[in-house]
C-alpha positions in Angstrom: -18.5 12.2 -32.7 -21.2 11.4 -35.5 -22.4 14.5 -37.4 -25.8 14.4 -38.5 -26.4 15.7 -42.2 -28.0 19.4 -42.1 -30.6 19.6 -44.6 -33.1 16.6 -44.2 -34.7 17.9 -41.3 -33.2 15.3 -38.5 -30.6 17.5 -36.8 -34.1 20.0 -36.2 -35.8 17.0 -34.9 -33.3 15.3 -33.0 -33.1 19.5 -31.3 -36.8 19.3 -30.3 -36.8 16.0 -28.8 -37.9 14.1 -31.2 -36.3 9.9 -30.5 -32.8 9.0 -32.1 -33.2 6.1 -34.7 -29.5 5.3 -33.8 -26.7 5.4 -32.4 -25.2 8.5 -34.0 -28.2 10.6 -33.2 -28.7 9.7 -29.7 -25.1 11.0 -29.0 -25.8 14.4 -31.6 -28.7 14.9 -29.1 -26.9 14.5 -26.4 -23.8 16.4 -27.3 -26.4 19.4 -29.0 -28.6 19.4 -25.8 -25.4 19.8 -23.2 -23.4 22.5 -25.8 -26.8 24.8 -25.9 -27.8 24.0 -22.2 -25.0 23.5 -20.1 -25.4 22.3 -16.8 -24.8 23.4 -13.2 -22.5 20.8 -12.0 -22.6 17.0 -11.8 -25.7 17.1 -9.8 -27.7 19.0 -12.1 -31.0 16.9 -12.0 -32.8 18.9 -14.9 -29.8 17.8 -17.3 -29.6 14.0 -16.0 -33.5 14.0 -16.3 -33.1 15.4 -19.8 -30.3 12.9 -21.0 -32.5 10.0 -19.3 -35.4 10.6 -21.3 -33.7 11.1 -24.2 -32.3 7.4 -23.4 -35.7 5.7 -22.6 -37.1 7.6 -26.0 -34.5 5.5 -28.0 -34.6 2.4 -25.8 -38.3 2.5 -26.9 -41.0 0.1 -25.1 -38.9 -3.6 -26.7 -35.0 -2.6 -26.0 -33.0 -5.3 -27.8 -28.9 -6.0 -27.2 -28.0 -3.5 -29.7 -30.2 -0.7 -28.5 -28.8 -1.6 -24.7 -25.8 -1.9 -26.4 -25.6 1.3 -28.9 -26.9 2.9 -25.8 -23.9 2.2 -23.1 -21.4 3.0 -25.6 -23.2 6.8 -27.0 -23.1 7.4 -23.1 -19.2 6.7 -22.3 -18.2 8.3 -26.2 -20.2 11.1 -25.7 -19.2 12.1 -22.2 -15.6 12.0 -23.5 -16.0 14.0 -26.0 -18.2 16.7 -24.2 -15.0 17.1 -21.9 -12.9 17.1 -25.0 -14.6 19.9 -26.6 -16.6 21.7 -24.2 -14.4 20.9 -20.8 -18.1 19.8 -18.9 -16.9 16.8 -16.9 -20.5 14.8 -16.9 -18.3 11.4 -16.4 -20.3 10.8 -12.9 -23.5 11.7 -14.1 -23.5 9.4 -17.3 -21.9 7.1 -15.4 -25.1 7.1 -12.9 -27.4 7.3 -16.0 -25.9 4.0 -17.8 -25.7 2.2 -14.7 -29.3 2.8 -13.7 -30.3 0.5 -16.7 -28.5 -2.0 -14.9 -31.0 -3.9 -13.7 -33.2 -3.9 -17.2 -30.4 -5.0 -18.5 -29.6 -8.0 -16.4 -33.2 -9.1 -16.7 -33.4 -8.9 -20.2 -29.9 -10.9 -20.1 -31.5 -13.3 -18.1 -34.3 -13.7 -20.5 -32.5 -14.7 -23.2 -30.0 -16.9 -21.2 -33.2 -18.9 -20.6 -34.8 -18.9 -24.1 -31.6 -18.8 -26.1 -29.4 -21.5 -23.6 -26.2 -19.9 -22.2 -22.9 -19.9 -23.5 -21.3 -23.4 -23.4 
């Protein structure tokens, strides 16, 4: 679980929605948003809304690999270690969440299987 360094002003901005630069501070806001708002069940569509947007802000409009990439593995690390800490069980819904990128992601794939040749 990253910790973001109190002091600098990021851990207030990452709190009011502000898009994660990284990695590290997409799971913080993750982890800070479900702690302080837990949700009603699996199916709670404010909280998968709110995680979703909080994915597209650090996608951004031009995702690259690493974003797609930084972004699959904040969502499996940081559903484990909500369950760890807080004992929410979100595995289905950031599941659901990752996995709607699918498609975006296999595009983009395809784009660069085109433009960069595929592996030989």
């Amino acid at each position: 679980m990253p910790y973001i360094k109190s002091g600098d002003g990021r851990r207030e901005a990452l709190q009011q929605g502000e898009p994660a630069q990284n990695a590290g501070e997409l799971n913080y806001q993750i982890f800070y948003y479900v702690k302080h708002n837990p949700p009603y069940g699996e199916d709670d569509s404010f909280t998968k809304h709110k995680i979703a947007l909080f994915v597209t802000k650090f996608l951004g409009a031009t995702p690259n690999y690493q974003k797609y990439n930084d972004m699959t593995g904040v969502l499996i690390r940081c559903y484990k270690e909500i369950n760890r800490r807080l004992d929410i069980d979100l595995e289905d819904m950031f599941l659901e969440i990752m996995e709607s990128y699918d498609e975006e992601i296999n595009e983009y794939e395809d784009t660069k299987i085109i433009s960069n040749r595929d592996v030989e």
